[in-house]
C-alpha positions in Angstrom: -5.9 19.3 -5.8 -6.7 17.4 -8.4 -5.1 14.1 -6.2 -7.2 15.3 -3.5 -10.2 15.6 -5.4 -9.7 11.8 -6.7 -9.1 10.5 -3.7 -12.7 12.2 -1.7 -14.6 10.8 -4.9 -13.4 7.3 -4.1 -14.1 7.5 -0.4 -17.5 8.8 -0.8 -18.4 6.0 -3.5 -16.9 3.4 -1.9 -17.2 4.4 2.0 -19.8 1.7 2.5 -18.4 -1.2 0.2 -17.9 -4.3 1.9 -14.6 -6.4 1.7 -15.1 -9.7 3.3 -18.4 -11.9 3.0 -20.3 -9.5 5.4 -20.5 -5.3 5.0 -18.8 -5.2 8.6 -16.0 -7.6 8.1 -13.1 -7.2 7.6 -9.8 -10.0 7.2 -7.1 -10.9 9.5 -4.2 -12.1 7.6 -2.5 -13.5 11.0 -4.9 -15.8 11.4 -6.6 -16.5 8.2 -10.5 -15.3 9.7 -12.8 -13.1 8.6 -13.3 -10.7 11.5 -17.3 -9.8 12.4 -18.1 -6.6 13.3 -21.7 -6.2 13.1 -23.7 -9.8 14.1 -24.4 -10.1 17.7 -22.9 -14.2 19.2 -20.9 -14.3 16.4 -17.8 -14.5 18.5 -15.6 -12.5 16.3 -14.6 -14.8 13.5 -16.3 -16.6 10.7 -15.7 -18.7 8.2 -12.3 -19.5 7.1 -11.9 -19.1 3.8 -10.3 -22.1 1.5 -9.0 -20.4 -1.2 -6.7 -16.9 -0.6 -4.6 -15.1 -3.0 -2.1 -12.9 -1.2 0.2 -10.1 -3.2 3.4 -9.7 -0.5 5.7 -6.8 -0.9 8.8 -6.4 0.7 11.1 -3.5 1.0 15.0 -3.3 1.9 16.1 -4.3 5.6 16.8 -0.2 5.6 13.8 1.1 4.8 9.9 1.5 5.8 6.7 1.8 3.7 6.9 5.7 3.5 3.6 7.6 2.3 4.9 10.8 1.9 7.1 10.7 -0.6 6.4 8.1 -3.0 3.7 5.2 -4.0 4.1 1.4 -3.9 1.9 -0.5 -6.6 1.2 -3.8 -8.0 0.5 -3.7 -11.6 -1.3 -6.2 -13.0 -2.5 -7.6 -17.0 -5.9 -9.3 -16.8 -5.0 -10.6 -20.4 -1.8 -12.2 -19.0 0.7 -10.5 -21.1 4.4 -9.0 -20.5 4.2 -6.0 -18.1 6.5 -2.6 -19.0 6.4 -0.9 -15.9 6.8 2.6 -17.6 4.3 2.3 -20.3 0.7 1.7 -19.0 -0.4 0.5 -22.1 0.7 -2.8 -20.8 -1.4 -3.0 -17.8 -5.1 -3.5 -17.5 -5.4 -2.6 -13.6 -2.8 -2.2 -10.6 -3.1 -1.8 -6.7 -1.9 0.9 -5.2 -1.0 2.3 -1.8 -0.6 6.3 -1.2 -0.3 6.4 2.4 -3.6 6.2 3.6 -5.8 4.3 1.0 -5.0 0.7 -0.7 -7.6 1.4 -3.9 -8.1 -0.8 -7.0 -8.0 0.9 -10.4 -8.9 -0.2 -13.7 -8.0 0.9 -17.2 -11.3 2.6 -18.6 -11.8 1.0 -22.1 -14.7 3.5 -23.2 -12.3 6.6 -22.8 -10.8 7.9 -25.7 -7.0 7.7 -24.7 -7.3 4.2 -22.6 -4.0 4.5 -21.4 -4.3 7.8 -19.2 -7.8 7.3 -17.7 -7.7 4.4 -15.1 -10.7 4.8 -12.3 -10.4 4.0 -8.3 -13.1 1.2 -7.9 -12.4 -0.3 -4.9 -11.1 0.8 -1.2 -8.8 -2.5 -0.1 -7.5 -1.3 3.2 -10.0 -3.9 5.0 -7.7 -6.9 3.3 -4.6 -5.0 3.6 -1.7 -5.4 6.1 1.5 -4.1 7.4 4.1 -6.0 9.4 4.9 -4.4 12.8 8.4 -2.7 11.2 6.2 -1.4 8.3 8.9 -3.0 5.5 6.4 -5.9 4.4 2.4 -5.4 2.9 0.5 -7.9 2.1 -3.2 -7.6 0.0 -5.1 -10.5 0.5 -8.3 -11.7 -2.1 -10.8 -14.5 -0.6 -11.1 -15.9 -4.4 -14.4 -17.3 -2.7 -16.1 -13.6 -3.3 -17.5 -12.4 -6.1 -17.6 -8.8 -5.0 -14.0 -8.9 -5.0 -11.8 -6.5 -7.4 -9.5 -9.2 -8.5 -12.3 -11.4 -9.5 -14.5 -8.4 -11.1 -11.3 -6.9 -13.0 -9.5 -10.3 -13.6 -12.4 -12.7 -14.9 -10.2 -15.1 -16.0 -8.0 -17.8 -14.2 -4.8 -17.1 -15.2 -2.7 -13.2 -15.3 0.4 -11.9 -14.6 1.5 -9.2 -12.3 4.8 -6.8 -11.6 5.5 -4.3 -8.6 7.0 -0.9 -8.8 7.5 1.9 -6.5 7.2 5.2 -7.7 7.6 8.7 -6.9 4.7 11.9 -6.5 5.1 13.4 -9.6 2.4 16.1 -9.8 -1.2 15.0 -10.8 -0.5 11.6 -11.2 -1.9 8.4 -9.4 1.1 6.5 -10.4 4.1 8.6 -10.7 8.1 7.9 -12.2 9.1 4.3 -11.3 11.9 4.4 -8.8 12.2 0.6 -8.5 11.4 -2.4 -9.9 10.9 -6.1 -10.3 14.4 -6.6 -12.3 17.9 -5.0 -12.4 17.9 -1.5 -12.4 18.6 1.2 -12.7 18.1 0.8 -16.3 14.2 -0.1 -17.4 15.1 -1.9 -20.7 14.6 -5.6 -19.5 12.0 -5.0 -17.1 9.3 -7.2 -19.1 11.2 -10.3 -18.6 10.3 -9.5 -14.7 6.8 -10.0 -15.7 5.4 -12.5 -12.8 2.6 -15.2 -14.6 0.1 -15.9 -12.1 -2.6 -18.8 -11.7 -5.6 -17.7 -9.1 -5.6 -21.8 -7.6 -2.1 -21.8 -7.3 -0.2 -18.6 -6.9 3.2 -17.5 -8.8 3.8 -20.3 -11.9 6.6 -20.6 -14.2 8.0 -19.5 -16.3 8.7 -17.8 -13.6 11.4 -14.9 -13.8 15.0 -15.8 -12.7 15.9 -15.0 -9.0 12.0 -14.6 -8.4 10.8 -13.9 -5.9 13.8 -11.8 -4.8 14.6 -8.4 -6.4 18.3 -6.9 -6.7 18.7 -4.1 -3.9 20.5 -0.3 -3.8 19.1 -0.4 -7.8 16.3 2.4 -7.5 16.4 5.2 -10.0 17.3 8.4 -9.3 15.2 11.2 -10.5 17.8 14.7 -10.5 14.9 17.2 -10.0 14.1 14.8 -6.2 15.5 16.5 -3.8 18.7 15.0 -2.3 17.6 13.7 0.9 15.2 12.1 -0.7 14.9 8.9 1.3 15.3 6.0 -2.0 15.8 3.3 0.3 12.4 3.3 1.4 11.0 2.2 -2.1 13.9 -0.2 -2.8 11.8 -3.7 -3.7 13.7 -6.6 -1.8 10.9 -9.5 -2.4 7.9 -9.3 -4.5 4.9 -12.7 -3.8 1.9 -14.2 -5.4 1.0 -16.4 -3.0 -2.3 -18.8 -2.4 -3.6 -20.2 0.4 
């Protein structure tokens, strides 16, 4: 309920945000356009835009982007500091995808207990895509706009970011990490995984060894899941910062 009740407040606030440079755009990440809905001879497209910042996850060759079980998330530190997946101290905002929104949530600093009270503030499914077998998403931020989360959120040039997928656990937008960037199943080195990002240039070093690959079949089981419960489909293969 409480999930639910989340999820309606965000759609009602945000039902009528725009994404692109024009309230009835929305962006094509095959061809790099802006696609215009609403102005009459526009022909479709506008502008391209110069400068794009795409986060790219990719799951096992086995398994599918599966929003009934489990979340997918990109967690990202707008102060550029090491991220520990399981302690969201360590991150100021992450992306995440529940099987029918891509939203935007940032770490409330007025609330008393900042690390339990992050807020859906954006709706991204306009930038967001799926490849046709549904094993690779890609966000995409046109740096070029303000309005964007990533520029609101992330003021300044340089971050880093991580990925994780996760399971439902009750009441929670993010839930138990079942994978993530780094060798698993064990979570003790997972802040070396940490990916330092530059907005005008994508993933930079230091970057993490065997970036931007992950190791596969390393998800962690959770005993109380039940047994068919379908692991492979949140097993990270490739995580991406890329610019365009």
């Amino acid at each position: 309920m409480m999930r639910f009740l989340c999820a309606f407040l965000i759609l009602a606030l945000l039902s009528g945000c725009a994404t692109g440079p024009g309230g009835g755009s929305s962006f094509d990440a095959k061809t790099g356009l802006f696609v215009d809905h609403t102005s009459p001879g526009s022909g479709g497209q506008v502008a391209v835009p110069t400068n794009l910042l795409q986060f790219r996850l990719t799951l096992n060759d086995e398994g599918v982007f599966d929003g009934v079980h489990g979340l997918y998330a990109i967690l990202i530190n707008s102060l550029g500091q090491p991220i520990e997946a399981t302690n969201s101290d360590k991150f100021t905002d992450f992306i995440s995808w529940d099987g029918t929104n891509v939203i935007w949530y940032n770490r409330r600093t007025d609330a008393q207990n900042t690390s339990f009270f992050f807020t859906g503030t954006a709706i991204l499914n306009q930038v967001t895509t799926f490849t046709p077998d549904r094993r690779t998403m890609t966000v995409t931020f046109n740096l070029q706009d303000t309005t964007a989360p990533l520029n609101q959120f992330v003021p300044t040039t340089t971050f880093t970011a991580h990925a994780v997928t996760t399971d439902r656990f009750p009441n929670a937008i993010l839930g138990r990490v079942l994978d993530s960037l780094g060798p698993g199943p064990s979570l003790a080195q997972n802040p070396l995984f940490t990916v330092p990002v530059d907005k005008n240039a994508g993933a930079v070093s230091p970057l993490p060894s065997e970036y931007p690959n992950d190791a596969l079949q390393d998800w962690i089981v959770q005993p109380d899941l039940d047994a068919t419960f379908p692991y492979v489909n949140y097993d990270i293969k490739k995580f991406e910062v890329i610019f365009q």
